[in-house]
C-alpha positions as CSV (number, residue, x, y, z in Angstrom):
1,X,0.0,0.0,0.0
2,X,0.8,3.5,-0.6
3,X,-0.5,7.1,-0.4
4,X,-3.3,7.5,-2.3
5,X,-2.2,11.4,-3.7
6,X,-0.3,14.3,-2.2
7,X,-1.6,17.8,-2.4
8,X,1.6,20.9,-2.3
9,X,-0.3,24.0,-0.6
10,X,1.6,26.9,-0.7
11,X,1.6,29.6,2.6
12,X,-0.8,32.0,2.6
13,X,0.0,35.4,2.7
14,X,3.1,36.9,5.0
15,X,3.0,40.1,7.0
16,X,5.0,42.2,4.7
17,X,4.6,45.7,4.6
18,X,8.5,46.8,3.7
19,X,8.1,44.1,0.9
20,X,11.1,42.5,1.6
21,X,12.5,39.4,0.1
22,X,12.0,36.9,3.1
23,X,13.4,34.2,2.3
24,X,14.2,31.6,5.0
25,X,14.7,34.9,7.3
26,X,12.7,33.9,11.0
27,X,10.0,36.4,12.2
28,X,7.4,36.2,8.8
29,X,4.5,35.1,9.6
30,X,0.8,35.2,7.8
31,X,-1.0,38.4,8.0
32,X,-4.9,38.5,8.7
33,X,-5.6,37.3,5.2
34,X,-2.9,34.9,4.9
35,X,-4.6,33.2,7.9
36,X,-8.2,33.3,5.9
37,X,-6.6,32.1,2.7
38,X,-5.0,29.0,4.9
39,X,-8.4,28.2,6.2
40,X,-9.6,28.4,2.8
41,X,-7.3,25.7,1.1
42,X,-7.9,23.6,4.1
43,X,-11.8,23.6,3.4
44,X,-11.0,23.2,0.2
45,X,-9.1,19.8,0.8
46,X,-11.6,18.9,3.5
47,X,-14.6,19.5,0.5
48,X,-13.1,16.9,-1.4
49,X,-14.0,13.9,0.3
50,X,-10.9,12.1,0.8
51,X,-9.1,10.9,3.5
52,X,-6.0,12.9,4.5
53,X,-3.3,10.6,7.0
54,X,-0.3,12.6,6.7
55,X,0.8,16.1,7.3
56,X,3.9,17.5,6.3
57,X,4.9,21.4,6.2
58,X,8.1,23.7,5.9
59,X,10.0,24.5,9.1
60,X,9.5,28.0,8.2
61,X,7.0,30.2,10.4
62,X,4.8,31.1,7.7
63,X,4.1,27.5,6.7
64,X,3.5,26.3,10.2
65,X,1.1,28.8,10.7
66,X,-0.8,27.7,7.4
67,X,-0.8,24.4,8.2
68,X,-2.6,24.7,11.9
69,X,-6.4,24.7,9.8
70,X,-5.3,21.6,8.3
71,X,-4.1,20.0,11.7
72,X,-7.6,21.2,13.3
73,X,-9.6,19.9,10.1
74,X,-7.9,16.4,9.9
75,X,-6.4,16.0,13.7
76,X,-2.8,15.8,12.4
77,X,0.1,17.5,14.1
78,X,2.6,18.4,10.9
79,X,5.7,17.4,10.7
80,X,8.6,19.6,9.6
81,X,10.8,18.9,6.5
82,X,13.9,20.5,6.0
83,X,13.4,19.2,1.7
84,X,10.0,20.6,1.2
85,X,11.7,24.4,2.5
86,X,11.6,27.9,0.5
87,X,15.2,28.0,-1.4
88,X,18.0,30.1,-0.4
89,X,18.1,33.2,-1.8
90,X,20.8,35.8,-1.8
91,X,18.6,38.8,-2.0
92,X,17.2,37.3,1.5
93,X,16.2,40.5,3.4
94,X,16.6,43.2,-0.1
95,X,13.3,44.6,-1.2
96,X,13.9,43.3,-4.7
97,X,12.4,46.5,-6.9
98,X,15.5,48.1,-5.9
99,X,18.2,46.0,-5.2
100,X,18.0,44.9,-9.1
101,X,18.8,48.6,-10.0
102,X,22.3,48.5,-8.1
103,X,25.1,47.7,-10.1
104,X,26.8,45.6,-7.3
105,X,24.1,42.9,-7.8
106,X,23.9,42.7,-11.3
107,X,26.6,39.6,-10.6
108,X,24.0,37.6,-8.9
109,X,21.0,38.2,-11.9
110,X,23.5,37.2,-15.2
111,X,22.6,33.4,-14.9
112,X,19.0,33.0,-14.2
113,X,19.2,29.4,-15.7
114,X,20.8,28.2,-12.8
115,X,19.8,30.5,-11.3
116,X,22.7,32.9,-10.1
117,X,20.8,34.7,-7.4
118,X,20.1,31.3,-5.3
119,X,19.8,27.4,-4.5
120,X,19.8,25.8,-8.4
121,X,16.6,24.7,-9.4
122,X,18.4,21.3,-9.4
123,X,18.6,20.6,-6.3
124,X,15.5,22.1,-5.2
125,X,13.9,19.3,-7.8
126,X,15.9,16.6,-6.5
127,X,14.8,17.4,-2.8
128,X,11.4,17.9,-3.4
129,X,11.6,14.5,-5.4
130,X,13.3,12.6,-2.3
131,X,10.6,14.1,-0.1
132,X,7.7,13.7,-1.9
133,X,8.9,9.6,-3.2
134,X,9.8,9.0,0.8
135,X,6.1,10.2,1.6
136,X,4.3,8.0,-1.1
137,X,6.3,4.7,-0.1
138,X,6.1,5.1,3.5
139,X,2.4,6.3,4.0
140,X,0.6,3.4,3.8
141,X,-3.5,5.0,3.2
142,X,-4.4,8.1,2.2
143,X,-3.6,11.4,1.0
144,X,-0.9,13.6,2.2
145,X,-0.5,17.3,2.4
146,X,2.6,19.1,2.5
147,X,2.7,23.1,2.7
148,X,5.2,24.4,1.2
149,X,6.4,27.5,-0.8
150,X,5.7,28.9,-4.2
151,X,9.5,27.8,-5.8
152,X,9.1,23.9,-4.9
153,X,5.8,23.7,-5.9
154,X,6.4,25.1,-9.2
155,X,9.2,22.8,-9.5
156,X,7.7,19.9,-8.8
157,X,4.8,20.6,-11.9
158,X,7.9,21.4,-14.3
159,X,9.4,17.8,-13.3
160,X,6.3,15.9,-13.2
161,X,5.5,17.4,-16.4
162,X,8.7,16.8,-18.3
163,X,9.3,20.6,-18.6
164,X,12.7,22.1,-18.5
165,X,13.3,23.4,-14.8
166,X,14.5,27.0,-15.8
167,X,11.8,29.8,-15.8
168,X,10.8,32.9,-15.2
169,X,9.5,33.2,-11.9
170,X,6.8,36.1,-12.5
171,X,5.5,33.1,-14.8
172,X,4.8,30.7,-12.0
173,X,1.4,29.5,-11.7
174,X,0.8,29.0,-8.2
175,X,-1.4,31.3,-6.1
176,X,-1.1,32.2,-2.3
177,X,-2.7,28.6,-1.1
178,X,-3.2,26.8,-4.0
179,X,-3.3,23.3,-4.1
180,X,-1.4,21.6,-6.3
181,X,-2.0,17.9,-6.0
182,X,-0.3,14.8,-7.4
183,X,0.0,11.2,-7.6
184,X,2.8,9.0,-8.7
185,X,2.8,5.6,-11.2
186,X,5.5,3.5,-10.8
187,X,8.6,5.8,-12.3
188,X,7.0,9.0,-12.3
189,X,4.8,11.7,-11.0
190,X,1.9,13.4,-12.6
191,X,-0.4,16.3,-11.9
192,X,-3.5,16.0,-11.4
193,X,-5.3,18.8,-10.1
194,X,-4.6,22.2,-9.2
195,X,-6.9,25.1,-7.4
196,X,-6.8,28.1,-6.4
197,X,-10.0,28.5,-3.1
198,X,-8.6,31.2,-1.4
199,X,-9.4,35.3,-2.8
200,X,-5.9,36.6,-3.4
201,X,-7.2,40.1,-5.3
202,X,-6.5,42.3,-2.6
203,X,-3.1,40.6,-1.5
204,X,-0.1,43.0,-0.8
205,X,2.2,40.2,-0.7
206,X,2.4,37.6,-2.9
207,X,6.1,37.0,-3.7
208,X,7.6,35.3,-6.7
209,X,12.0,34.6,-6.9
């Protein structure tokens, strides 16, 4: 036996007003809507009728804060996994709009393959793979759900999907909590449903590097 499917939720939205670039910095947690959007993708899981056994999140602040609806809906406690993280960035703690204009980082923006400015989107494929493999083998029933960050997500569709990992990341489709969910045949992974419950329209924050 194995899991049954795995749905990625991303964090809702952090308490940002400087607009920072956050990273894996402590001390950002969700703001008032973040917090409404988390409940949201939680009912939304909830609505779908299946049975969730597993609960796995970020160590970050932000993603243990989105997961609490889901450990109150399904009476999981969530685990922390240091491979389902945000990756390292090193604009961590720039606001972005203007630390592109300086000359002293144009270094860290000439390879955005890679890319230049943080953890290659390699490794952030093959530690999302490790996690996500390691959670269908060793749950025995069910569905799992394992919030996460906008970047691994994204990742994760662009492997499963056979897509080339480099992209841009304003092209990303994956809203404050989404759920992107999966399920795996024998060799591979494939998507099979994505969704977007929670209003984001009016969100200050909603971060894409």
């Amino acid at each position: 036996m194995t899991a049954k499917r795995l749905h990625l939720v991303r964090h809702g939205e952090v308490h940002n007003p400087d607009r920072v670039l956050y990273e894996r910095i402590p001390g950002f947690g969700l703001s008032e809507d973040g917090r409404r959007m988390a409940q949201a993708a939680a009912d939304h899981v909830a609505g779908l009728g299946r049975e969730v056994t597993a609960l796995v999140r970020s160590p970050l602040q932000r993603t243990a804060e989105s997961a609490e609806p889901f450990e109150r809906t399904f009476g999981l406690t969530a685990t922390p996994d240091e491979r389902v993280i945000e990756p390292w960035n090193a604009f961590a703690g720039k606001v972005m709009r203007t630390a592109v204009l300086n000359p002293l980082n144009w270094h860290k923006l000439f390879r955005p393959s890679v890319p230049s400015w943080g953890e290659p989107y390699q490794q952030v494929a093959a530690r999302m793979r490790e996690a996500l493999d390691e959670l269908w083998w060793n749950t025995p029933d069910g569905d799992v759900v394992v919030v996460s960050h906008q970047a691994p997500i994204w990742i994760t569709h662009l492997f499963a999907a056979g897509e080339k990992l480099p992209h841009d990341p304003r092209t990303r489709r994956c809203a404050l909590s989404s759920v992107t969910s999966f399920e795996r045949g024998r060799r591979t992974w494939h998507e099979v449903d994505y969704a977007e419950p929670a209003a984001t329209s009016g969100a200050v924050d909603v971060g894409a590097v």
